[in-house]
N, C-alpha and C positions, 0 to 999 in steps of 0.2 A: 718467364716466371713459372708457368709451368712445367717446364722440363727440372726448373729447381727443385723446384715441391717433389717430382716424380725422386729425383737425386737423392730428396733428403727421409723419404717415405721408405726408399732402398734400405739405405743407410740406416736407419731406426728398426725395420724388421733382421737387420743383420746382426742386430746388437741383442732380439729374443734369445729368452734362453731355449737350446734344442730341448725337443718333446722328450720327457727323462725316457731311456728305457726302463720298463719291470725289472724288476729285482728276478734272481731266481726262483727264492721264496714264493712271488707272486705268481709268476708263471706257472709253477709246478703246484699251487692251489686252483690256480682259474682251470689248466688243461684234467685235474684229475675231477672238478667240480660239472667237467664241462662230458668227462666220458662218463660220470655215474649219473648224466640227465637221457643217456642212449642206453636203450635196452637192443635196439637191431640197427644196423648199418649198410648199407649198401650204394654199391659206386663202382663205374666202370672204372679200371684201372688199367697201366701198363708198366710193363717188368723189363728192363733192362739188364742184362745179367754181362759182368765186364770179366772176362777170366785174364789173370797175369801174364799166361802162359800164351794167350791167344790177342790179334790184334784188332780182329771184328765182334762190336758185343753183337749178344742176342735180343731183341727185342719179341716181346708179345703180348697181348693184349686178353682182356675179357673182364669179367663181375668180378668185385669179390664182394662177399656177405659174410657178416660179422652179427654177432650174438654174445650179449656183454662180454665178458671171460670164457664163455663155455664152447664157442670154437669160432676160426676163420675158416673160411671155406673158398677157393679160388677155381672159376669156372672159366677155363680157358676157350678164346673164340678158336674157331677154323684160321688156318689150318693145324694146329697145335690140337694134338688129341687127349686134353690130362685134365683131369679135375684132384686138386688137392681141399683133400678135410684137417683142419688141423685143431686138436683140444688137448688141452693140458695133459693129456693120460696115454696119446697116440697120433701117430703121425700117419696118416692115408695118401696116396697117391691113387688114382684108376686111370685107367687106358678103356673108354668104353670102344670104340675100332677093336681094341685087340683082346678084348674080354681077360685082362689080366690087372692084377693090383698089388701094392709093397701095404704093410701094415707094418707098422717099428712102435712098439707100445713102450711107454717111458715112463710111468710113475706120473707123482703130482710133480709137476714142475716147480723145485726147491731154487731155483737161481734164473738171471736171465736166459732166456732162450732165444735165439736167431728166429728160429720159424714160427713166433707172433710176429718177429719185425716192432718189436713197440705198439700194435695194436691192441686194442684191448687190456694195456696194461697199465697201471696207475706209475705218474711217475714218481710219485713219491714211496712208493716199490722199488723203482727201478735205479733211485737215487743209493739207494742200499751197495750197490754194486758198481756206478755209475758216477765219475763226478758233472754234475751238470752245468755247462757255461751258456750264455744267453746273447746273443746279435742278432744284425738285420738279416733279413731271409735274402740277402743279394740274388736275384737270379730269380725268385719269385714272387711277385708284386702279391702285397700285402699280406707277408707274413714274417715272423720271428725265428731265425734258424737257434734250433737246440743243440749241441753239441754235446753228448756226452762218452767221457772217456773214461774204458773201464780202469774200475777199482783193485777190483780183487786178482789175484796172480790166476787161478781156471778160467778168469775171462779174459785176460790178458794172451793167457797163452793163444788162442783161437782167436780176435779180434782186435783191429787197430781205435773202430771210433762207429757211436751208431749217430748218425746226423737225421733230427726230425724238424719238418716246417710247420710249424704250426700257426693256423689262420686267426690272424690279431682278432679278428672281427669274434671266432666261434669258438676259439683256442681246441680249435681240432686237426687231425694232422693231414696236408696236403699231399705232404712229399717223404720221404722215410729212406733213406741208404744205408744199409747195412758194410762196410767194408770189414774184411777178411785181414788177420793178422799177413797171410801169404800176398795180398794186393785185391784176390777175387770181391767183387762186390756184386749188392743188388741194389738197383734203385727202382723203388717202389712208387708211382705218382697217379694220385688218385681224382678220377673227374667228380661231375655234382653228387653232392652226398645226400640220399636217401634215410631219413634217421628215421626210428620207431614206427616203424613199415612193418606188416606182415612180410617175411620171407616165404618163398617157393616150397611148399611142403617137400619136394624133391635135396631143397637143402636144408632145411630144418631137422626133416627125418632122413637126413642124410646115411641109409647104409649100401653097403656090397652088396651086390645081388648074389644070390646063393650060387655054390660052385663052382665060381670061376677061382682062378688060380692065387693065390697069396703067399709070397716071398716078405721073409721077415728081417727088413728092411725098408731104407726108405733113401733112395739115392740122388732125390731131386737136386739137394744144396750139394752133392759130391759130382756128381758130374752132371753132363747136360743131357736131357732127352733128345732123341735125333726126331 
């Protein structure tokens, strides 16, 4: 008799309806309700960089620290010598080993840009340029993978698809890929998140130290640093 019961108890939660997924509407309220409750962010991270051309990606690791919209700042561990600043008005790389630095100053940032990666940016911004579809996060436990694919012909030209995971529980983003119209991509995956934290006045007041050298560019996403 028991094995029946257990049989027909099967049987009757197979009949439940599945747990609905969110709508996209919903999502794209919860995750932008859930970045305007973060003024600072931070979290160890690591960077997978997959070039089309090449058959070994690059992997590295370090902080990164975020400050609502007004910059990402990524502080690479050893052995990688790079700290990247990045805000809407300019793009920083520095080499402190080799006391040299790129600055690429850009304006306000009118359309999506690659180098937030989707941090910091509201999606319902981002839906402007972006169509956004909504699944399971396969591949990482307890989250909603976002998918969205660009809109407009300028972002078509330069990218295939930006994929974000965002965590069901805090609807904040886990995981981030960027892939490149040519194949190249970045997968961005972020450990425990740090929210509304004092930052390191070293990244807060994040500048160049004076006189070292500055080439006006910025060729992190163009090629790789050795």
């Amino acid at each position: 008799m028991g094995g029946f019961l257990r049989k027909l108890a099967l049987a009757a939660l197979a009949l439940l309806p599945l747990a609905a997924q969110p709508s996209v509407q919903e999502v794209v309220s919860r995750f932008d309700a859930a970045q305007a409750k973060i003024s600072t962010l931070q979290a160890p991270f690591s960077l997978t960089i997959r070039r089309a051309m090449l058959r070994t990606p690059t992997v590295t690791r370090g902080t990164l620290y975020l400050q609502e919209s007004d910059f990402v700042h990524f502080s690479f561990a050893p052995p990688e010598d790079l700290i990247l600043h990045l805000t809407p008005k300019a793009l920083i790389s520095y080499s402190p080993a080799e006391g040299a630095a790129e600055q690429l100053k850009i304006g306000i940032i009118k359309n999506a840009n690659r180098k937030f990666l989707g941090l910091g940016q509201r999606l319902s911004y981002l839906s402007d340029y972006f169509k956004i579809s909504v699944g399971d996060g396969k591949g990482v436990a307890g989250t909603l993978l976002l998918t969205l694919q660009p809109r407009s012909y300028s972002v078509k030209k330069r990218m295939q698809v930006l994929l974000i995971w965002v965590d069901k529980e805090t609807y904040l983003p886990r995981q981030l890929n960027w892939v490149e119209r040519g194949g190249d991509s970045w997968l961005l995956e972020l450990g425990a998140l740090a929210t509304n934290q004092p930052l390191p006045a070293s990244v807060s007041g994040f500048k160049l130290p004076p006189g070292i050298p500055i080439k006006d560019e910025f060729s992190f996403f163009a090629t790789r640093r050795k």
